[in-house]
Each structure stands twice: as C-alpha cells, then as structure tokens.
N, C-alpha and C positions, 0 to 999 in steps of 0.2 A: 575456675574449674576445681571441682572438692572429691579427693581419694581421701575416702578413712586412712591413717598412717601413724605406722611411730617406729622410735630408731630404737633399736638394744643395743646399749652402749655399755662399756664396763668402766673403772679403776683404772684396768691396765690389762695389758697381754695374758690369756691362760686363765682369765678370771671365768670362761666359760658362752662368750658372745654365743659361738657358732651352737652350741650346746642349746640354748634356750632361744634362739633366732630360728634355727632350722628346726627345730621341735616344734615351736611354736607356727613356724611356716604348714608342715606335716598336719598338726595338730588343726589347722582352721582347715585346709583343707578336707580331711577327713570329717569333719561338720557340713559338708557340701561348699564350700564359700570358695571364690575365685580369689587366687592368694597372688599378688605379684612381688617378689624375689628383688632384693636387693642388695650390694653389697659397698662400701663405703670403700676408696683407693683402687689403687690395681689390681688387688689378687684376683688370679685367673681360679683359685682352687676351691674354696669357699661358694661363689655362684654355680658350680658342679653339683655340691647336694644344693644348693636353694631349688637347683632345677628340679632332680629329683623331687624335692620335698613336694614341689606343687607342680611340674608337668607342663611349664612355664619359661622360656629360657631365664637363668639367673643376670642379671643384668649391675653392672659397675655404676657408682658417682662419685668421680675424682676432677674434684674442681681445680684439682693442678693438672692434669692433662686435658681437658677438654675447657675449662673457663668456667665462672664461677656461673656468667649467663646461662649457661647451658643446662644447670643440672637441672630447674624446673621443667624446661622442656622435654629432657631425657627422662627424668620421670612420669610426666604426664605422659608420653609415649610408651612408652612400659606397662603403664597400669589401666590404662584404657577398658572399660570394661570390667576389670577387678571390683571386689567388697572392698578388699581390705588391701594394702599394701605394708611389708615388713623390712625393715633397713639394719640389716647388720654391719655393726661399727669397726673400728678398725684401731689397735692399738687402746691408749686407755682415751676418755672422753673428748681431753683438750689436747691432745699429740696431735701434733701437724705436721707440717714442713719444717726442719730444721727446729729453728729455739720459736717459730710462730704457728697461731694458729691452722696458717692455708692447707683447706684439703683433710682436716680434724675430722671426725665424728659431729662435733659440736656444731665448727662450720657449715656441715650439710644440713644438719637438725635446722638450725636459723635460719639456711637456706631454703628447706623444704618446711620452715614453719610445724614444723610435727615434734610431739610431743617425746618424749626421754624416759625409757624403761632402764633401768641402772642393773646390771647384773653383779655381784659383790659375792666374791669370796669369802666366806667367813670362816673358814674352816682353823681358824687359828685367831680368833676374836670374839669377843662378845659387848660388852656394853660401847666398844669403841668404834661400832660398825655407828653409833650417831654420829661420831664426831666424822668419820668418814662421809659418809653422804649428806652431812651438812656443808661440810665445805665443796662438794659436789654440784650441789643445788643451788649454792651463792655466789659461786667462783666469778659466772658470771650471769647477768640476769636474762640476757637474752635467749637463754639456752631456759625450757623448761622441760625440768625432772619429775615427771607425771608418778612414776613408782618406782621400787624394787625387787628386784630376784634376787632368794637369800640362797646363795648355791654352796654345794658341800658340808651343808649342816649335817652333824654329827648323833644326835639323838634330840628326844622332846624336851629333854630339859635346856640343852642348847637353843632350840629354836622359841621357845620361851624366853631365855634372858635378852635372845635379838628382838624379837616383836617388843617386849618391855621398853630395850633402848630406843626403840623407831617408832614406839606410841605417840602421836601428835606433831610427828616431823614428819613423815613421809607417808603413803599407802606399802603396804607388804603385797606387792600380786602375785606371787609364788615361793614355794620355799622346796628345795629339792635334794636331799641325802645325798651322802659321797655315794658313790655308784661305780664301780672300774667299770661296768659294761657299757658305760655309754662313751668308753676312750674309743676315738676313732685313730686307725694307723696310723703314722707322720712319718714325713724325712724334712731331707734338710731347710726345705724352702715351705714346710706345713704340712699341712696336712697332703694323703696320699691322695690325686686327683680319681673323681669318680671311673671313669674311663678304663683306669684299671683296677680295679676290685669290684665290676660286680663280677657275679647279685651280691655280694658284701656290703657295698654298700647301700645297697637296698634297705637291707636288714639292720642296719646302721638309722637309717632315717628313720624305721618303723618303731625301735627301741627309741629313741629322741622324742620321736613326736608321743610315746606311750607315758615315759617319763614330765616332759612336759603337761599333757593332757591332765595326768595324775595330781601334780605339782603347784601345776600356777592358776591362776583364774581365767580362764578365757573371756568367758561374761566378762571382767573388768579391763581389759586388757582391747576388746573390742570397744567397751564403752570409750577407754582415753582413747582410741585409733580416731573415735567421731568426732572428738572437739576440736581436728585438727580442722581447719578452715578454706577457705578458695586460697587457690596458689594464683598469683599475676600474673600467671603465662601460658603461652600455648605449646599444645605439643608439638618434640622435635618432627621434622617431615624432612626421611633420608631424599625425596625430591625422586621424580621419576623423569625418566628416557623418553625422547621421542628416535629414538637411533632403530632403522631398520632391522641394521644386523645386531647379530646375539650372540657373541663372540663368548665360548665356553671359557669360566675362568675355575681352575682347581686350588679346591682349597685344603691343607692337609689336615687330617683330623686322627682319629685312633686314637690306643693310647698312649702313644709318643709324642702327640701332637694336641694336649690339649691347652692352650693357651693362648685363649681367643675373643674376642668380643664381640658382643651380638650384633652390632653395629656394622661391622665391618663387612658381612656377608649382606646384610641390608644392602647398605650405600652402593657395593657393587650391583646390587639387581637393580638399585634403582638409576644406577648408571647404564644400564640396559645388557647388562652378564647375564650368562647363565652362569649360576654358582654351583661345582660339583664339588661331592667332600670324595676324597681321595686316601686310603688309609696305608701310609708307605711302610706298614708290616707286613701288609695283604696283600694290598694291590700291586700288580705286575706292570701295571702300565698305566697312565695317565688318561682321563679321559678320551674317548674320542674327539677330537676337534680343537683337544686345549689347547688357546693364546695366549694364555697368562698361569702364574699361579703364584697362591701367597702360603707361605711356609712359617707358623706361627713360632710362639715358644713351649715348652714341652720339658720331657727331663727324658732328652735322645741317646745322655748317659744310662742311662737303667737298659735300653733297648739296641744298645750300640751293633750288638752281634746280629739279631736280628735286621735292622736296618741293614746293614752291611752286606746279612746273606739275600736281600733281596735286590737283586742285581741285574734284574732289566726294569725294574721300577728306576734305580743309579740311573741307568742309561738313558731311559728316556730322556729323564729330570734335566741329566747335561745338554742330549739334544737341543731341547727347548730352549735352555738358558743358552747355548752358542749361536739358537738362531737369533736370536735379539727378541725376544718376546720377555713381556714383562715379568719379574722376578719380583716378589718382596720376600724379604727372610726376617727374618729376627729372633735372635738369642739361637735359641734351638734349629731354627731354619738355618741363619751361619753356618751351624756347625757341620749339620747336614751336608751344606753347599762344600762344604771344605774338601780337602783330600782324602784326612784320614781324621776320628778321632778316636782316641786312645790308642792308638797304632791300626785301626780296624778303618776298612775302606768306606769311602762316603763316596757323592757323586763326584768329586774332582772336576766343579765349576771352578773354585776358588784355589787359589796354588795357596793352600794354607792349611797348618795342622790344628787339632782342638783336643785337648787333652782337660782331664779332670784334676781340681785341685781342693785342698782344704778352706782355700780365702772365700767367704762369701761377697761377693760384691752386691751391696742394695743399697736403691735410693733414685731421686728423682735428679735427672741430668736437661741441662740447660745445653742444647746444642745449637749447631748453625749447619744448613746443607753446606760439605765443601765440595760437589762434582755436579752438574745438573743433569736434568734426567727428569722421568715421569714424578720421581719422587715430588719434587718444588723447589723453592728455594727460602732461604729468609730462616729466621729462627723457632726453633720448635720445643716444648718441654715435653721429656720420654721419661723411660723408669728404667734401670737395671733390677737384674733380679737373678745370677747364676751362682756357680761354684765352678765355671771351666775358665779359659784362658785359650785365646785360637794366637798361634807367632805366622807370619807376623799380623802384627795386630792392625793392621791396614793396610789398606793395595797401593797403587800408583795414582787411584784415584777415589780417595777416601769417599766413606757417604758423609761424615760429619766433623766438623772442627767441635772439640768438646774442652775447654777452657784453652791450654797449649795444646793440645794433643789432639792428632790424628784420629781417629777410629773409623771402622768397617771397609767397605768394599763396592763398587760403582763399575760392573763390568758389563757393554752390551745394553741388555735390559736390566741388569740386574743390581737390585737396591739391596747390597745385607748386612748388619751390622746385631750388635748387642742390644741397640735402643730398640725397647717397647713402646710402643705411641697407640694412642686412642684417633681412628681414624674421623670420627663426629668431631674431635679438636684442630682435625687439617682438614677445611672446607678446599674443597676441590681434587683432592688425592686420588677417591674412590674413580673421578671423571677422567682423570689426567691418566690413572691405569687402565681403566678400561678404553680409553682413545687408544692407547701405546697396545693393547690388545687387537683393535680393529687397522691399525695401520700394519700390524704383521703377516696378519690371515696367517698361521703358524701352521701347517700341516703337520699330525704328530702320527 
C-alpha cells in the first residue's frame, strides 16, 4: 500500500521541526489536498496544531511504546484516503532511546521507508551548514535525506553563501527568515497545548502555514513525498464488538485534559463503548449512564483552582471510582484522583497529595504490573513526562514495580499512576476495560 510521505527531521531540538512541519501540513492543505498529521515519540502537544493544521486527528509513531511492528500499520491507518502524509520528528535526527537508535526520527523514517526533509538552523553559520548535512546524509545510509529547510536565515547575502555551500550536496526546498511572529507560546514540558489558546492558535497555524507556503517549495516537496514506495503492511484494525451492551465510557478532555491518543478512544468503540468526552472545568457531572472513565495526562497544575471549584463533577468522579467501575488515570488524571494538589481539593479517590515542583521527570520507563486488575499483567514500556511529585508515591497496592521501586495506585476499579502508555501497544486493555465496564452496570 503507497502514501505519498516524508518526515521533517532536524540537527536537534529548536532547530524549527514543528515550524515547517505544521506549516507545511496548513500549507498542502490550503491547496485542497487531504494532509494526514504525524508526529514521531510521545508528545501529546505537537499532534494538537497537526490537527488543527489539517482537520485531521494528529496522530503519534513511537516504536518504543507500541513496537517497532506496528508503526506501518498505525500509519497506514491514519492516512487512509490522504494525498499526502507529513511526519514530524522528534529531537535531532538520530536521538533515540538512551545512547541507541530506538524510537529516533531516523528509525521511523527506515521504518516508514519515506524520504528525509532536514530542517537546519543556520542562523549562526554559513559555508558550514555542508559540513553539517553531510554528515547528516552519511551517518547512516539507510536513512535517506531527500532536502533541506534553510531556517532563520538573516538576509540575501546570507542565504546565498548557504545555497553556495549546499550546491551539488543536497536540494535547498525552502529557505525561511528569522521571524518572532511565528514563536508559538511554551511552558515547561513545550509548547502550550492547542486546547488552551484558541483561536490563538488558530492564528498560529495560519501565520506558519503563510510563512511556509512563501518560503519552501511545495511542488518539490510533494514531488519527494511520491517516491516514497508500497509499505509491507496492512493497516492497524482497532477490531470491533460483537457485545450487545454499550456501556458509556467518559473520557476527560478540555483544557486540562489534553493528553491523549487517538487510539485509545478508537479501541474503546471498537470494544463496544460508547465514548463521551467529558470536560472537568465545565462539566458538573459525568455522563449519563457512565461505567468507566479514562483520565488522560494534561497540565491540572495551570487549572488546579478551577478543577477544585467544580465540585459535584469531585463527587461524582469519587462515586464512580468507590463503586468499583473502571478507572484509568495517568500523570494528570493521578493527580486529579488525589486528595489535594497544591493544597487545593481534588476528587479524594486516592488518600494522596500532589503538589508542583522544579524537577522535571522525562523518559521512557520499563515497568512491570504489580496488583492485577483490568489493567493486565506482565511487562509494559510507558513514558514519564511531569514536573509534580504525588507522597505517597504509591498505595498498598501499587499499579507498577519500576526497577526497585513501587509506583502508583490499584484501588477498586481503579488503575492510576504517572506511566503514560500507548493503548495500540497493550493488545487487549481497550477489551479487558470495557468488560470491567459491563460487569458493573455503574448507575451514576
């Protein structure tokens, strides 16, 4: 099966991915073309404008959470029906896991067989931008580096000595001035999620994708997308229900709640849910009928007051979770679940506090179920990704053993802990929650 495709990968961090990825996503769109949205690792924040850019959910490929199997299929699933498909990279080209490859940019590139747009800071270089995307281009050979975006160039005399240096080494498909208007806002963990800033970031996308359009070559930029060739695989298939009942499952969203995967609302339908999104700034109550509900990650810190003051959404939420109906939490849902964070009340499932701190914890965690339950059992790879601390840091019946260490919480129904998990990388979880739903019949 053949998606036109190519990944924009940089050097390294800040070098401008999201800049000329989501531009360029904007930008084919606005040409009428059906754009499918990609983004390389875990980030929840980045797939937020892809979606905007195209109207599209933005969609992850992290071959350390889901399997390296997978990512063809979860692509071809995505782009279904698309012209074009656009893969923004993650870190610089060959950053992986630890000191290896897994889960890189480059990895997914060789995995999805598609071609390599190199995005390069030059704002502080000139004839040495060869020597940079040469060894780019050779590092390794499986990876190929179709062109590059020459970003933050300074004037025409600058952008002349770069094309000079990259004559007969690479293609130049765009070249793009320092610009402040195209800084989108950030905190600590990237960029600020869509969710909260529009229509800001609306206007965000539309500036990106103008600048892009202006900047790069589209024409050439769709010519490499076509020489990417048949993938070996078929698309994922979240599998469907033959189950009578349709056990309401609520899922939180807003903007304290966005860190989520498009996967996961899938798997649950096709485990025979209904999927409600549920917004715990707004909403006062929980769907009608909810059996279950999955509590993503988010930044609950920024919204703590407000969560706090909505207090028969609390209630319900405990309800639920004491009847024994199914719970997932993670990161931001924990904290929720907790008693208090920052001194400010939460639902009090969890006899535990969550307070905000300077350490950031990130990175991918090798854990092991330690209490069984809906969640499964056996071992699983998650991600961290906060700046809080919940004491204590696990119940009486942890969700996971994480090298020596305890973490999270296994009470009832309820699965909550810090680890983010890609639910397409735990076949059967979406099933095993939605059973623990129809075995409650929850009246809320």
């Amino acid at each position: 099966m053949s998606v036109p495709r190519l990944v924009i990968a940089a050097p390294s961090s800040g070098a401008g991915k999201t800049t000329v990825a989501t531009g360029l996503m904007a930008a084919l769109r606005a040409r009428g073309l059906q754009v499918s949205p990609h983004k390389v690792g875990p980030d929840y924040i980045d797939p937020g404008y892809h979606a905007l850019a195209t109207g599209r959910p933005g969609r992850n490929l992290d071959p350390v959470l889901v399997g390296q199997e997978r990512i063809g299929p979860l692509f071809l699933h995505a782009a279904a029906g698309c012209d074009i498909a656009v893969v923004e990279g993650v870190m610089g080209l060959y950053d992986g896991r630890g000191s290896t490859s897994e889960g890189s940019t480059a990895h997914v590139a060789r995995l999805l067989d598609a071609p390599v747009v190199l995005v390069v800071d030059a704002s502080s270089q000139s004839r040495s931008v060869a020597a940079l995307v040469h060894g780019f281009a050779t590092y390794d050979s499986r990876v190929r580096l179709a062109g590059v975006v020459l970003n933050r160039v300074a004037s025409d005399r600058h952008e002349q000595l770069l094309r000079e240096a990259l004559e007969g080494q690479t293609r130049v498909l765009g070249v793009l001035r320092r610009d402040a208007g195209v800084v989108t806002p950030s905190r600590h963990l990237g960029l600020v999620p869509v969710a909260e800033r529009a229509p800001e970031a609306q206007a965000t996308v539309d500036r990106l994708a103008a600048v892009v359009a202006r900047g790069c070559d589209l024409d050439g930029m769709l010519e490499i997308a076509a020489t990417a060739g048949d993938l070996a695989a078929e698309p994922w298939d979240p599998g469907a229900s033959s189950a009578a009942l349709r056990p309401v499952v609520a899922v939180a969203g807003g903007p304290a709640f966005t860190f989520s995967y498009a996967e996961t609302s899938e798997l649950l339908t096709a485990a025979g849910a209904e999927v409600v999104v549920v917004d715990p700034l707004r909403d006062e109550a929980l769907p009608p009928g909810t059996r279950g509900l999955v509590v993503g990650g988010g930044f609950p810190e920024a919204y703590a007051a407000q969560l706090s003051a909505n207090v028969p959404l609390r209630a319900d939420v405990a309800r639920l979770a004491v009847s024994g109906a199914p719970v997932a939490a993670e990161c931001a849902g924990l904290l929720y679940l907790c008693e208090d964070l920052d001194g400010l009340p939460m639902c009090g499932v969890l006899p535990a506090s969550g307070q905000m701190t300077d350490r950031l914890v990130l990175g991918y965690r090798t854990a092991v179920h330690a209490s069984p339950g809906w969640a499964g059992e056996g071992e699983v790879t998650g991600h961290e990704f906060h700046r809080t601390v919940v004491a204590p840091r696990a119940g009486d019946r942890p969700a996971w053993r994480l090298d020596d260490a305890l973490e999270g919480w296994v009470r009832a129904g309820v699965h909550a802990s810090y680890l983010h998990t890609h639910w397409a990388g735990r076949p059967g979880t979406a099933e095993r929650f939605v059973a623990a739903a129809h075995r409650e019949q929850v009246p809320v």
